[in-house]
N, CA, C and O atoms as CSV, one atom per row, in Angstrom:
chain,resi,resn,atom,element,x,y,z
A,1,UNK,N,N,10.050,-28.707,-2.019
A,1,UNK,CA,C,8.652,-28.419,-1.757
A,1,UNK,C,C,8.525,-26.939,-1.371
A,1,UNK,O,O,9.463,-26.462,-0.732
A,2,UNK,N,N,7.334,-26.041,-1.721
A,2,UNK,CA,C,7.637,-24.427,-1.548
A,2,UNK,C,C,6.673,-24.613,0.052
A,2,UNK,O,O,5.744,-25.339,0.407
A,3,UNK,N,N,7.127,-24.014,0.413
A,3,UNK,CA,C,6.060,-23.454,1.565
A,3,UNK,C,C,5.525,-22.186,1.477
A,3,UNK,O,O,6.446,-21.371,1.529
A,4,UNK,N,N,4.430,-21.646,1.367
A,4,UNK,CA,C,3.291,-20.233,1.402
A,4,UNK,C,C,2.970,-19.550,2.850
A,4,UNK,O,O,2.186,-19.866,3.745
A,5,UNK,N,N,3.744,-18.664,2.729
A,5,UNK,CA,C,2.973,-17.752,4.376
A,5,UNK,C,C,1.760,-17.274,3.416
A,5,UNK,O,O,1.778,-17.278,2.185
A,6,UNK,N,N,0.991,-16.974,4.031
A,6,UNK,CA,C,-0.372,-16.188,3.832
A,6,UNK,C,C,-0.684,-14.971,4.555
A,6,UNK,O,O,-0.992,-15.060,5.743
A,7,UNK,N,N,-0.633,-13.638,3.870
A,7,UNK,CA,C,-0.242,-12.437,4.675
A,7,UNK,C,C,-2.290,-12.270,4.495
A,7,UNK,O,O,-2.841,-12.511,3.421
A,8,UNK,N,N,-2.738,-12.023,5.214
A,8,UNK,CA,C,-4.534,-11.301,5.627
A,8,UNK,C,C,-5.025,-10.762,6.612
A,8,UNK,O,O,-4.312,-11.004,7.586
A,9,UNK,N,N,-5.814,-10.199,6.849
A,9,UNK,CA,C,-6.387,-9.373,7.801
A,9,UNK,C,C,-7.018,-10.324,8.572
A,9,UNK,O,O,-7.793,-11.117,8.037
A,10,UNK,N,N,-6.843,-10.349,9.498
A,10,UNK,CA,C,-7.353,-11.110,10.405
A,10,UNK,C,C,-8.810,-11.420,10.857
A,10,UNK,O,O,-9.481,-12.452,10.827
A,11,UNK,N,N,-8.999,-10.452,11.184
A,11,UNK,CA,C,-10.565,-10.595,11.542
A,11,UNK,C,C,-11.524,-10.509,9.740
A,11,UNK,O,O,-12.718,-10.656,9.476
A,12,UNK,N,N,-11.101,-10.404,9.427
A,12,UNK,CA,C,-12.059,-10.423,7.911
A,12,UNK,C,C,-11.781,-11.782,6.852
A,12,UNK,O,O,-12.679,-12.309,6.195
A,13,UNK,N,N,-10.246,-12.246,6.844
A,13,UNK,CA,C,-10.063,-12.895,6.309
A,13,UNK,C,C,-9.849,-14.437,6.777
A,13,UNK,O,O,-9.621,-15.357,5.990
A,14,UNK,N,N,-9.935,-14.539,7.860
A,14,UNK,CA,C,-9.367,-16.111,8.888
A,14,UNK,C,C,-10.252,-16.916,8.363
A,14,UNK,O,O,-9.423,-17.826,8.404
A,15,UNK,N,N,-11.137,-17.409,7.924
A,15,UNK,CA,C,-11.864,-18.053,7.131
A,15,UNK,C,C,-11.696,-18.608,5.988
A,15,UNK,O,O,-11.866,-19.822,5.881
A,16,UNK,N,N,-11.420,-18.021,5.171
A,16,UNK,CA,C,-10.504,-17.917,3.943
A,16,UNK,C,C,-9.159,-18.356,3.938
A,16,UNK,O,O,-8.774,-19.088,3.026
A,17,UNK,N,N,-8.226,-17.920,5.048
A,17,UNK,CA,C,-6.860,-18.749,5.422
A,17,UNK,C,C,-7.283,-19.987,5.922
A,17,UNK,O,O,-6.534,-20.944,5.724
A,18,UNK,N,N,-8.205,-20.142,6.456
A,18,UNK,CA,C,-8.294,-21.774,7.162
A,18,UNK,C,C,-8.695,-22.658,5.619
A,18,UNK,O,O,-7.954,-23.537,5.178
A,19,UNK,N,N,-9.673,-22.335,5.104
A,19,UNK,CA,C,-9.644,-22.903,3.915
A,19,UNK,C,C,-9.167,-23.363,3.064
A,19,UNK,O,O,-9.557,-24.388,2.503
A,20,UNK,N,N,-7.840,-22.448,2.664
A,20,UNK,CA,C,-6.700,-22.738,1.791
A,20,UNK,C,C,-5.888,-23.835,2.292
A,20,UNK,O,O,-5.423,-24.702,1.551
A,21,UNK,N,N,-5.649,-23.779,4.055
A,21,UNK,CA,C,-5.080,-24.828,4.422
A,21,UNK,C,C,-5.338,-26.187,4.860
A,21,UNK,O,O,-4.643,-27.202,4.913
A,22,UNK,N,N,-6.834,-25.845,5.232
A,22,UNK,CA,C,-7.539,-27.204,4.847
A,22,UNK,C,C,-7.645,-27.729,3.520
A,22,UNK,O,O,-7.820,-28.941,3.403
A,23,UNK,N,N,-7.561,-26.965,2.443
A,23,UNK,CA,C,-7.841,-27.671,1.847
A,23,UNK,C,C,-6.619,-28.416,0.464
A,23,UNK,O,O,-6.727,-29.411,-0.252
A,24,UNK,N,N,-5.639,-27.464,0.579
A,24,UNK,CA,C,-4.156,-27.692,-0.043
A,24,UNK,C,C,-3.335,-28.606,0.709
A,24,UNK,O,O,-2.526,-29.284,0.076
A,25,UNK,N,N,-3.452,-28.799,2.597
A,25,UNK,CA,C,-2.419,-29.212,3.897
A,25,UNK,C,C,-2.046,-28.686,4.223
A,25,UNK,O,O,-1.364,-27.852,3.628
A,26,UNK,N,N,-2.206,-28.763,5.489
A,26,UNK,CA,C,-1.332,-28.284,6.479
A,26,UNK,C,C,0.585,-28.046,5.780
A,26,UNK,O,O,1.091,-26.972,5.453
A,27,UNK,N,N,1.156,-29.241,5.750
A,27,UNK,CA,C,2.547,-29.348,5.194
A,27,UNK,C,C,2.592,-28.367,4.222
A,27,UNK,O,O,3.700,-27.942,4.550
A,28,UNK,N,N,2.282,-27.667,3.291
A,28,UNK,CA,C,2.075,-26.811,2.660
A,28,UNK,C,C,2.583,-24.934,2.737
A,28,UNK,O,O,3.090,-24.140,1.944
A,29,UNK,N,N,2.012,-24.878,4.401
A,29,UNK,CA,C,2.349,-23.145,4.619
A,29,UNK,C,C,2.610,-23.222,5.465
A,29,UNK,O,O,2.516,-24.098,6.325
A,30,UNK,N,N,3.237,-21.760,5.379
A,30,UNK,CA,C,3.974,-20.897,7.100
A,30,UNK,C,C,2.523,-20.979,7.819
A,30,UNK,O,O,1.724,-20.796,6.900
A,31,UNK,N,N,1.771,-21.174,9.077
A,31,UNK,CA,C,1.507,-21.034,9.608
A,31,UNK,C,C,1.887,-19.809,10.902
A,31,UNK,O,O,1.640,-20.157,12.057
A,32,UNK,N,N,2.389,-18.620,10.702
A,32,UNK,CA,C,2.953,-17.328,11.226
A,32,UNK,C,C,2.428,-16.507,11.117
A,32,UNK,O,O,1.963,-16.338,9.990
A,33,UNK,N,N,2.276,-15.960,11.661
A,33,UNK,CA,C,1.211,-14.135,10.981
A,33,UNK,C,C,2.066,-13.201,12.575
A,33,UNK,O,O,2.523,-13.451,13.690
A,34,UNK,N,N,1.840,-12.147,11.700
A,34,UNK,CA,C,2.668,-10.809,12.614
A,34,UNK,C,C,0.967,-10.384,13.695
A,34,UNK,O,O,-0.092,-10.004,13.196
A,35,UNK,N,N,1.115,-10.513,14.525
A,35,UNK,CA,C,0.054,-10.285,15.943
A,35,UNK,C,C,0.129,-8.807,16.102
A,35,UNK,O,O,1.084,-8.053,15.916
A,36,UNK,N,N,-1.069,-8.566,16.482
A,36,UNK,CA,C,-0.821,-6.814,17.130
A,36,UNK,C,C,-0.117,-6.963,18.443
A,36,UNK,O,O,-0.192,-7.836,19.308
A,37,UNK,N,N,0.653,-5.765,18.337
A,37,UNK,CA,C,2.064,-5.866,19.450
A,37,UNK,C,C,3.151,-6.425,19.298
A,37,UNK,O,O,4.081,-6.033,20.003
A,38,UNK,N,N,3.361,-7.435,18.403
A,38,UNK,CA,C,4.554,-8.267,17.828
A,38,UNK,C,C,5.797,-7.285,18.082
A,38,UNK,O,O,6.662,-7.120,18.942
A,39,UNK,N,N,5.353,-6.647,16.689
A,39,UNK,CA,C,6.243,-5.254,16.383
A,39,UNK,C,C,6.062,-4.110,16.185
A,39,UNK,O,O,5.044,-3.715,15.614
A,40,UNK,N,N,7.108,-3.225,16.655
A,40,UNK,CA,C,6.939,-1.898,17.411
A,40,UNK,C,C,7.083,-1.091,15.901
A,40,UNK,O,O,8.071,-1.085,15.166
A,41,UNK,N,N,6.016,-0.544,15.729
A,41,UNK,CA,C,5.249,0.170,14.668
A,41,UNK,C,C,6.698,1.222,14.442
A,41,UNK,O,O,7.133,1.507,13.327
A,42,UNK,N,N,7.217,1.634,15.559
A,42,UNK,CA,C,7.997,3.196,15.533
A,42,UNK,C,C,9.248,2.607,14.918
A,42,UNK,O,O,9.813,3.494,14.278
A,43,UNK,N,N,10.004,1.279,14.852
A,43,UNK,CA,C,10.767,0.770,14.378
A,43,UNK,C,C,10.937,1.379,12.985
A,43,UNK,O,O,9.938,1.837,12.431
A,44,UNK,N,N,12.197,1.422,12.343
A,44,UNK,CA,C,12.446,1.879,10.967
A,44,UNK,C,C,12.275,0.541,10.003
A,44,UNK,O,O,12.513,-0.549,10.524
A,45,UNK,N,N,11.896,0.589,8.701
A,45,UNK,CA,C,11.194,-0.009,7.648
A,45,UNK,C,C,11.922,-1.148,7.762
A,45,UNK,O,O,11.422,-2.264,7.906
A,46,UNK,N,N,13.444,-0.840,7.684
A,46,UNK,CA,C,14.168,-1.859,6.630
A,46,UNK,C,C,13.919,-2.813,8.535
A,46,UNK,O,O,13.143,-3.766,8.600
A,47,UNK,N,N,14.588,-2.394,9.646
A,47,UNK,CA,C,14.021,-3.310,10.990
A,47,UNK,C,C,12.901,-4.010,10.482
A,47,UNK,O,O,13.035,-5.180,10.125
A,48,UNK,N,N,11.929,-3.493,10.416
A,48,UNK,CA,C,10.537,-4.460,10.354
A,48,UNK,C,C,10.735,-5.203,9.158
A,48,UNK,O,O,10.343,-6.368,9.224
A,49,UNK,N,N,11.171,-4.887,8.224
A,49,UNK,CA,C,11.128,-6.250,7.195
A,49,UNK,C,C,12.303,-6.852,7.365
A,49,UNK,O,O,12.540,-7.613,6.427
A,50,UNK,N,N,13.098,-6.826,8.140
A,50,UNK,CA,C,13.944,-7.786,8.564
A,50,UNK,C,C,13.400,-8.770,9.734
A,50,UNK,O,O,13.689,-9.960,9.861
A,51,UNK,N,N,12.603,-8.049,10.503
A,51,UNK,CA,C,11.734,-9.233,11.386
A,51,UNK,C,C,10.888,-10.132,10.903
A,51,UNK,O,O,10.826,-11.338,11.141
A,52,UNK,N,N,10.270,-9.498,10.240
A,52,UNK,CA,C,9.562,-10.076,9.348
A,52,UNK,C,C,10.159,-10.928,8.261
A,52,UNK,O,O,9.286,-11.641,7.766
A,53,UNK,N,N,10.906,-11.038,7.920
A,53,UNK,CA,C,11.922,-11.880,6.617
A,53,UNK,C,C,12.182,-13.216,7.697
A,53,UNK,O,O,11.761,-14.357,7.507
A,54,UNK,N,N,12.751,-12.884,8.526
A,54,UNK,CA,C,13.466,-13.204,9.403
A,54,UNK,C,C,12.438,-14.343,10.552
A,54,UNK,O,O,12.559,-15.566,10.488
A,55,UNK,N,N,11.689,-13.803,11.319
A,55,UNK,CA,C,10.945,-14.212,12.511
A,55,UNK,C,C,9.700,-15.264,11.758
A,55,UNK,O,O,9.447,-16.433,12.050
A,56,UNK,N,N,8.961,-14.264,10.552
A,56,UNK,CA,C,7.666,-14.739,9.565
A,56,UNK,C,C,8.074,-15.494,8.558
A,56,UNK,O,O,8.107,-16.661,8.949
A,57,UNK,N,N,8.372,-15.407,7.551
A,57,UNK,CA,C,9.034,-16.092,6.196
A,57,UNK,C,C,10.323,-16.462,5.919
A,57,UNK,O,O,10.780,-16.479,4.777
A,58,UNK,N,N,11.075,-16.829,7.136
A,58,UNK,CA,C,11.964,-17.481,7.000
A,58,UNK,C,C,11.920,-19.011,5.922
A,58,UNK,O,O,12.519,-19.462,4.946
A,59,UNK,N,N,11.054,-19.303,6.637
A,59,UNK,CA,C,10.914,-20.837,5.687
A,59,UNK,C,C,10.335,-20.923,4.423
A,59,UNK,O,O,10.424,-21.859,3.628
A,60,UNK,N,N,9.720,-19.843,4.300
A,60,UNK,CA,C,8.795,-20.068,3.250
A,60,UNK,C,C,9.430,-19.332,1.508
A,60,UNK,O,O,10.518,-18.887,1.145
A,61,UNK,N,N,8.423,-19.478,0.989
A,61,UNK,CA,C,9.310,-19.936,-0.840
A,61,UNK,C,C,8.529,-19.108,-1.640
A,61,UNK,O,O,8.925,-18.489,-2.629
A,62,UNK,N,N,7.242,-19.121,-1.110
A,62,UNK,CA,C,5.714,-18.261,-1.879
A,62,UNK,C,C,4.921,-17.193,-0.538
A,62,UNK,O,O,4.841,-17.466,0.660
A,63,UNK,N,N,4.427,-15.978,-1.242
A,63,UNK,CA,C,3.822,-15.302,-0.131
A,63,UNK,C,C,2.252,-15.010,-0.738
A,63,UNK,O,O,2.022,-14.183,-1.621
A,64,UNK,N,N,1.416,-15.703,-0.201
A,64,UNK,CA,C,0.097,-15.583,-0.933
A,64,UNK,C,C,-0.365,-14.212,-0.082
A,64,UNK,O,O,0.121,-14.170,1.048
A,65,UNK,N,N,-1.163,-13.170,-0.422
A,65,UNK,CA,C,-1.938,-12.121,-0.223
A,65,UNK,C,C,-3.213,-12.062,-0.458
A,65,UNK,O,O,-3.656,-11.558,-1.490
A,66,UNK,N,N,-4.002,-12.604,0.532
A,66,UNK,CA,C,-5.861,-12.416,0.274
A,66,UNK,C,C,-6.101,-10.730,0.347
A,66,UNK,O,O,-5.748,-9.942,1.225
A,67,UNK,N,N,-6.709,-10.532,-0.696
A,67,UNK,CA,C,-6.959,-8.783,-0.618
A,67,UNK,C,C,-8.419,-8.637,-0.612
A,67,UNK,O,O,-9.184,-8.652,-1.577
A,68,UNK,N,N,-8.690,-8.487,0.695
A,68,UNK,CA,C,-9.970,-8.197,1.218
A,68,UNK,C,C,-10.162,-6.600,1.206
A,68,UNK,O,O,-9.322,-5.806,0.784
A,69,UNK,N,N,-11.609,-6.221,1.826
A,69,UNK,CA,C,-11.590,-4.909,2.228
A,69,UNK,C,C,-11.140,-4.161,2.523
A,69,UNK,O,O,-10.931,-3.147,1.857
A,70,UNK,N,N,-10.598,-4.494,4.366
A,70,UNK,CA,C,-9.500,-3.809,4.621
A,70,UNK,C,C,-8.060,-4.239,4.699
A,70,UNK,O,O,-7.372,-3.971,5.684
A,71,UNK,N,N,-7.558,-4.976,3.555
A,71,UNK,CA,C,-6.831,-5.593,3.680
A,71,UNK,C,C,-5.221,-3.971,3.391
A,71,UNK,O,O,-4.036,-4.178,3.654
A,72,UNK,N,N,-5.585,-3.076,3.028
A,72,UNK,CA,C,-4.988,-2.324,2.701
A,72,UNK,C,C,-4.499,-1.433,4.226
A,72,UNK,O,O,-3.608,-0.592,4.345
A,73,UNK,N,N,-5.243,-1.862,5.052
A,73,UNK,CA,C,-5.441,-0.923,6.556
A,73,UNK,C,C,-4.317,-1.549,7.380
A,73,UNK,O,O,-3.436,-0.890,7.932
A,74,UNK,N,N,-4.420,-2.810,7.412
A,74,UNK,CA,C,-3.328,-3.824,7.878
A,74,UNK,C,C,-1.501,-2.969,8.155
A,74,UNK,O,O,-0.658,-2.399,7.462
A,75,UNK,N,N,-1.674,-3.341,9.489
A,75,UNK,CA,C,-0.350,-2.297,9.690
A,75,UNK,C,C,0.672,-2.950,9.262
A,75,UNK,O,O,1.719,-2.343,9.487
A,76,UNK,N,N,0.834,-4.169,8.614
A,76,UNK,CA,C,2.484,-4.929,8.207
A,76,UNK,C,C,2.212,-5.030,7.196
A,76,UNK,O,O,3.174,-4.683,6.511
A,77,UNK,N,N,1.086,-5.441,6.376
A,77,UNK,CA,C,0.816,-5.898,4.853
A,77,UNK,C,C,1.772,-5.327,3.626
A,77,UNK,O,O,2.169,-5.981,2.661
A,78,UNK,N,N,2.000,-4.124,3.880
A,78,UNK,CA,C,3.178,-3.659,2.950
A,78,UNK,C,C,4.732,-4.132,3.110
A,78,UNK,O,O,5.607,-4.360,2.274
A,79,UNK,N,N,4.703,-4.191,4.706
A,79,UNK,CA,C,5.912,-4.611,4.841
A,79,UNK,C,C,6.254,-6.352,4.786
A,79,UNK,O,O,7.382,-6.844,4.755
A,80,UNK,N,N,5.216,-6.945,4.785
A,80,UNK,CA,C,5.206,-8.412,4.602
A,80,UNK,C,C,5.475,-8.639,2.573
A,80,UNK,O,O,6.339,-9.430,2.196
A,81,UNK,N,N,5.051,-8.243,2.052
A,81,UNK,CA,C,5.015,-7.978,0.492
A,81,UNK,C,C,6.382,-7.727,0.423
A,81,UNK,O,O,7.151,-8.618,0.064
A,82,UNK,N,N,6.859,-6.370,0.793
A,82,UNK,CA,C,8.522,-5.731,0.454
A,82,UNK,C,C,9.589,-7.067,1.117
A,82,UNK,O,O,10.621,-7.454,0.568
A,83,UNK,N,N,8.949,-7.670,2.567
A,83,UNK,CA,C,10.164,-8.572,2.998
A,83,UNK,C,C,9.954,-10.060,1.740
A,83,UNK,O,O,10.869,-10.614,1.129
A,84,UNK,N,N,8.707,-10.330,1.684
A,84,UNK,CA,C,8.892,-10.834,0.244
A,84,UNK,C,C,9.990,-11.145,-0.442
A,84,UNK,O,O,10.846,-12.021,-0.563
A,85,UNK,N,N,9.633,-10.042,-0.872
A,85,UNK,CA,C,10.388,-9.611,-2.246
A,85,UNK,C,C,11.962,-9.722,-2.406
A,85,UNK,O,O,12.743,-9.935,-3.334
A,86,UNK,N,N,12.068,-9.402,-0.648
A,86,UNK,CA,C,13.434,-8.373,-0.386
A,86,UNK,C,C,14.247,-10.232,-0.542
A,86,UNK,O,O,13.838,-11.353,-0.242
A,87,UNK,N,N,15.674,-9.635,-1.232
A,87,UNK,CA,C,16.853,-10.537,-1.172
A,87,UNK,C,C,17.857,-10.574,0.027
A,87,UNK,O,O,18.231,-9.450,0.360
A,88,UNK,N,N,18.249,-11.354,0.574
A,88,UNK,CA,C,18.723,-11.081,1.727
A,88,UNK,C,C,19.941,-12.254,1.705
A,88,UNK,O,O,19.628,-13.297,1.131
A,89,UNK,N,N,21.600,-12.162,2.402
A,89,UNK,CA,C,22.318,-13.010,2.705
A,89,UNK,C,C,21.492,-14.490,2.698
A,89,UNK,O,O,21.452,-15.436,1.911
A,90,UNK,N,N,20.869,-14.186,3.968
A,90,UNK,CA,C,20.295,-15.721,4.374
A,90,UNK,C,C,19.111,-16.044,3.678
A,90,UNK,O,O,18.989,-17.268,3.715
A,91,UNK,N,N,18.059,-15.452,2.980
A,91,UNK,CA,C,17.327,-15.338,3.005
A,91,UNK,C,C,16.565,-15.004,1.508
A,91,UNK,O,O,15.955,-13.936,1.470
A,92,UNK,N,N,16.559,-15.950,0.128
A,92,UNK,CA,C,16.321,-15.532,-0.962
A,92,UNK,C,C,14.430,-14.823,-1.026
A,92,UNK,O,O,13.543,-15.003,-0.192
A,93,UNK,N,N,14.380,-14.116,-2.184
A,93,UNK,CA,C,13.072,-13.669,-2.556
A,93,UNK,C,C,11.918,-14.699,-2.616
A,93,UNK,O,O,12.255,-15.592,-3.394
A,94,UNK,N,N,10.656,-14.928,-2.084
A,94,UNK,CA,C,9.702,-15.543,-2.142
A,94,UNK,C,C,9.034,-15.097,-3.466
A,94,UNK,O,O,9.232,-13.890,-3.610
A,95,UNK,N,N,8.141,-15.752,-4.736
A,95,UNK,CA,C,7.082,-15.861,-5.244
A,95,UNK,C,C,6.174,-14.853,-4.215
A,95,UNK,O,O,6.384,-14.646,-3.020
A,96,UNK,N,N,5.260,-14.381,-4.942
A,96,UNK,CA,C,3.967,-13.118,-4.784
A,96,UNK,C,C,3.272,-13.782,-5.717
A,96,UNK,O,O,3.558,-14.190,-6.843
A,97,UNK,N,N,1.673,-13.843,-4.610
A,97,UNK,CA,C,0.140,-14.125,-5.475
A,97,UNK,C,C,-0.362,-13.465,-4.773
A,97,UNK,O,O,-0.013,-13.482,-3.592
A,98,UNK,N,N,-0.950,-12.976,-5.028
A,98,UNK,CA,C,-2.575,-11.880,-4.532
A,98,UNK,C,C,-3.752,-12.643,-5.218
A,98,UNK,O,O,-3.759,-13.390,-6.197
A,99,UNK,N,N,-4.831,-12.175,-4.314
A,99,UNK,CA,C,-5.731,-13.343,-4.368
A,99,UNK,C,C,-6.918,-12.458,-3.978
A,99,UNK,O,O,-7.200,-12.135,-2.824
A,100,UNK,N,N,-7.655,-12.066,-5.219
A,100,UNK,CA,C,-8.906,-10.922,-4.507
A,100,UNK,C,C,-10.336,-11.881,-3.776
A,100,UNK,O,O,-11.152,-12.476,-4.480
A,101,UNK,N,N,-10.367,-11.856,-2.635
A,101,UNK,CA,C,-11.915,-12.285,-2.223
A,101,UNK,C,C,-13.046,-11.966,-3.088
A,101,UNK,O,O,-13.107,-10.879,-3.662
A,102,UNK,N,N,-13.931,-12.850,-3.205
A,102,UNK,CA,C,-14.759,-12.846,-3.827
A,102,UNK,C,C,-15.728,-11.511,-3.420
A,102,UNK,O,O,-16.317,-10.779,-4.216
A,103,UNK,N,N,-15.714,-11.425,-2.055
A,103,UNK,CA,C,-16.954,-10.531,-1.778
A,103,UNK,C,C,-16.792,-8.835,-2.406
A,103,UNK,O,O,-17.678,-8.009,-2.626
A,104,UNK,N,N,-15.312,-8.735,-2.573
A,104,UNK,CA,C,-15.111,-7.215,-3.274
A,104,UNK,C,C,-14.436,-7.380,-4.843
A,104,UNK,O,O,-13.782,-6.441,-5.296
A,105,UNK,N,N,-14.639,-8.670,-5.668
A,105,UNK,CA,C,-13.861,-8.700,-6.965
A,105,UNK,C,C,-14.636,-7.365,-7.728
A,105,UNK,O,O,-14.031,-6.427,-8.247
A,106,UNK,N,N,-16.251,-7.534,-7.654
A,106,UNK,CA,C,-16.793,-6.920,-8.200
A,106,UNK,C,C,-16.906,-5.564,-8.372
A,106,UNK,O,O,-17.512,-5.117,-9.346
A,107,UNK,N,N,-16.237,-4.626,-7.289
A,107,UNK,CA,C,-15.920,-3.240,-6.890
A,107,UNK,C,C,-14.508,-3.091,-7.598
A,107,UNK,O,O,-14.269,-2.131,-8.331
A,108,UNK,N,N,-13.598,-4.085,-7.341
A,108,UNK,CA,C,-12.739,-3.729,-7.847
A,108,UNK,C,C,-12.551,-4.184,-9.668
A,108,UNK,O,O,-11.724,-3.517,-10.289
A,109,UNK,N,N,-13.165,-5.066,-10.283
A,109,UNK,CA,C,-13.067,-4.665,-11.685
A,109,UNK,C,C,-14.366,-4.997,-12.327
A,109,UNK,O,O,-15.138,-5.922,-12.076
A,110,UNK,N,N,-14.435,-4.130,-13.129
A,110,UNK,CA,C,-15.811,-4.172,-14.041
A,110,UNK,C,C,-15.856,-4.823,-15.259
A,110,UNK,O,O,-14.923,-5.459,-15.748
A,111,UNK,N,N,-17.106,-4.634,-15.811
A,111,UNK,CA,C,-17.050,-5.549,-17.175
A,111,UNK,C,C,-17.742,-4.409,-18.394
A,111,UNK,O,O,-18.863,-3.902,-18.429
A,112,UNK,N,N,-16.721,-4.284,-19.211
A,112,UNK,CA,C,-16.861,-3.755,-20.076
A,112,UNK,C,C,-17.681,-4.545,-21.452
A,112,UNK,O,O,-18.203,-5.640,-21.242
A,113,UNK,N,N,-17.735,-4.094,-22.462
A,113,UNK,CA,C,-17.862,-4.447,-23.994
A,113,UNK,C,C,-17.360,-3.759,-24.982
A,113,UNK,O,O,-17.559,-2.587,-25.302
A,114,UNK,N,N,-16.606,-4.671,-25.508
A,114,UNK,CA,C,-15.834,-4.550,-26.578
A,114,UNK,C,C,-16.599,-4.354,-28.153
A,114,UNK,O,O,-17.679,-4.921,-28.324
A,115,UNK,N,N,-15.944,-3.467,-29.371
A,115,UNK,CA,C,-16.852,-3.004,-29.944
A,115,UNK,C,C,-17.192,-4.535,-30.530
A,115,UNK,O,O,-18.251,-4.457,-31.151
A,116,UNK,N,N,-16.640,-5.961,-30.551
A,116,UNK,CA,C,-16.659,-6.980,-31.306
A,116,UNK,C,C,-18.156,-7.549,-30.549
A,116,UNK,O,O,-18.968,-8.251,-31.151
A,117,UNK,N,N,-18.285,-7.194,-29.442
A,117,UNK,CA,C,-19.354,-7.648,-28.425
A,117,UNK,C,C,-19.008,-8.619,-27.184
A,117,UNK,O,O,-19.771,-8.825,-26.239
A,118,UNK,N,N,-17.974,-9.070,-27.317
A,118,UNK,CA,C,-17.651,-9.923,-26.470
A,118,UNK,C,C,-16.923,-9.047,-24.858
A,118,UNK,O,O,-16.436,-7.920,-24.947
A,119,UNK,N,N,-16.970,-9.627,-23.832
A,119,UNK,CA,C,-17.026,-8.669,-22.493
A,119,UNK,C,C,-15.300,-8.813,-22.049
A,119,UNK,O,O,-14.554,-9.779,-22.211
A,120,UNK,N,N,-15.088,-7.819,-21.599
A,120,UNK,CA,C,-13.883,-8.029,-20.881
A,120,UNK,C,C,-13.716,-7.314,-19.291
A,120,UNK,O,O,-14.592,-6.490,-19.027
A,121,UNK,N,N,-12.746,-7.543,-18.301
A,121,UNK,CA,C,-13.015,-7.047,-16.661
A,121,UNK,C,C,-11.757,-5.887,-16.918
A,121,UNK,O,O,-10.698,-6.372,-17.315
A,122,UNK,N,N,-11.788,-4.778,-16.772
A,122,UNK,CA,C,-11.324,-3.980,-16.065
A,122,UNK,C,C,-11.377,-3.393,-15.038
A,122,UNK,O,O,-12.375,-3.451,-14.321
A,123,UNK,N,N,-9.638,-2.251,-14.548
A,123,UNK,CA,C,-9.947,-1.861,-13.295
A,123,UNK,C,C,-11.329,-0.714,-12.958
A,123,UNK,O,O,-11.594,0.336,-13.542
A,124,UNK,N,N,-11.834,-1.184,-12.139
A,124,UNK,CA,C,-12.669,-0.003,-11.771
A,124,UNK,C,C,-12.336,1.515,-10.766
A,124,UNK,O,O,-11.553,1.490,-9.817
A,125,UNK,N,N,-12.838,2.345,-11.052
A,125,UNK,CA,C,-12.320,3.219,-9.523
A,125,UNK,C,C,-11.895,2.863,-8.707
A,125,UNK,O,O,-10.690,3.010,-8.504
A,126,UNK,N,N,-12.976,2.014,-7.583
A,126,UNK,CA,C,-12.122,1.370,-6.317
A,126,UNK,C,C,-11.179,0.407,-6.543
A,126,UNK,O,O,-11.064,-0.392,-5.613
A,127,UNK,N,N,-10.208,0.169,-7.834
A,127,UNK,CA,C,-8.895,-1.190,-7.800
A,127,UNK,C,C,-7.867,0.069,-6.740
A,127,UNK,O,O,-7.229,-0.385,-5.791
A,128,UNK,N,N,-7.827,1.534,-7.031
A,128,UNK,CA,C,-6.935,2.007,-6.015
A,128,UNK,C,C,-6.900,2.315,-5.093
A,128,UNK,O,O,-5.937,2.966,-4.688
A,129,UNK,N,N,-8.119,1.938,-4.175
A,129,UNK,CA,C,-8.426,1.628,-3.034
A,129,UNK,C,C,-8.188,0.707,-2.244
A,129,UNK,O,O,-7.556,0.777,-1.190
A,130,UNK,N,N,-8.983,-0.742,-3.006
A,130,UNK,CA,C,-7.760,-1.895,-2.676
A,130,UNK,C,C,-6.523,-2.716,-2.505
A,130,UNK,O,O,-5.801,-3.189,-1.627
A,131,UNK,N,N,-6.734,-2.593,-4.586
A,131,UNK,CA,C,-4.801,-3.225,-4.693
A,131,UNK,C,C,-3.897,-1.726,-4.673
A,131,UNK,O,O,-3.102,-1.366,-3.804
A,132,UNK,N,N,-4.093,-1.371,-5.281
A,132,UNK,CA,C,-2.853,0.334,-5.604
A,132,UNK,C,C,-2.268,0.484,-4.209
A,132,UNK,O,O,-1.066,0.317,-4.004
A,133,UNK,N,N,-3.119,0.795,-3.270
A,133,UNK,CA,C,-2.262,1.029,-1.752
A,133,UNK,C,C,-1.843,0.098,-1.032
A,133,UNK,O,O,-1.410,0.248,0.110
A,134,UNK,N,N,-1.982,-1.545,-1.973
A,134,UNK,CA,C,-1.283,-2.226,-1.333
A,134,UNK,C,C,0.040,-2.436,-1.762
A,134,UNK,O,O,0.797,-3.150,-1.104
């Protein structure tokens, strides 16, 4: 069975995390998130994504990413993604989904027309505002 941490901004996105887990189960996800103060910002990279691998996603198999507004501002969000990713002795690579909120899809891709007429979404200016710096 995979288990999903859910990396989001807290105050913008907690709504949206409660949702997913109401509505997929509880049994389902990490229930963990990195707190302000957890960890000491001045720490070196590969430290923090070892706490993070380690303390946060130990258990888990999938790392879902709600990409809100400021979801890019988020002081671990990069490093929650890289511990992801990262392969470790104890500790294999999780699955990555990003998951754009509805309230900014529209900033971030547009809708073009194709010369056939039919529409397609590309990135807009602000996609490197949101996803790019994440």
């Amino acid at each position: 069975m995979h288990k999903t941490f859910i990396s989001y901004h807290h105050d913008n996105e907690q709504e949206y995390k409660e949702d997913i887990i109401k509505e997929f189960g509880e049994d389902n996800f990490i229930d963990k998130s990195v707190g302000d103060g957890e960890i000491d910002r001045d720490l070196d990279e590969s430290r923090i994504m070892e706490i993070i691998r380690t303390d946060y996603l130990q258990d888990s198999t999938v790392t879902l990413v709600l990409v809100g507004s400021e979801t890019a501002k988020r002081p671990f969000v990069n490093s929650e993604i890289q511990a992801s990713l990262r392969d470790t002795k104890n500790n294999k690579h999780n699955g990555l989904l990003a998951v754009v909120i509805d309230e900014i899809y529209d900033l971030i891709y547009t809708t073009i027309k194709c010369s056939c007429g039919c529409e397609a979404r590309t990135k807009s200016p602000f996609y490197d505002i949101y996803i790019y710096r994440i």
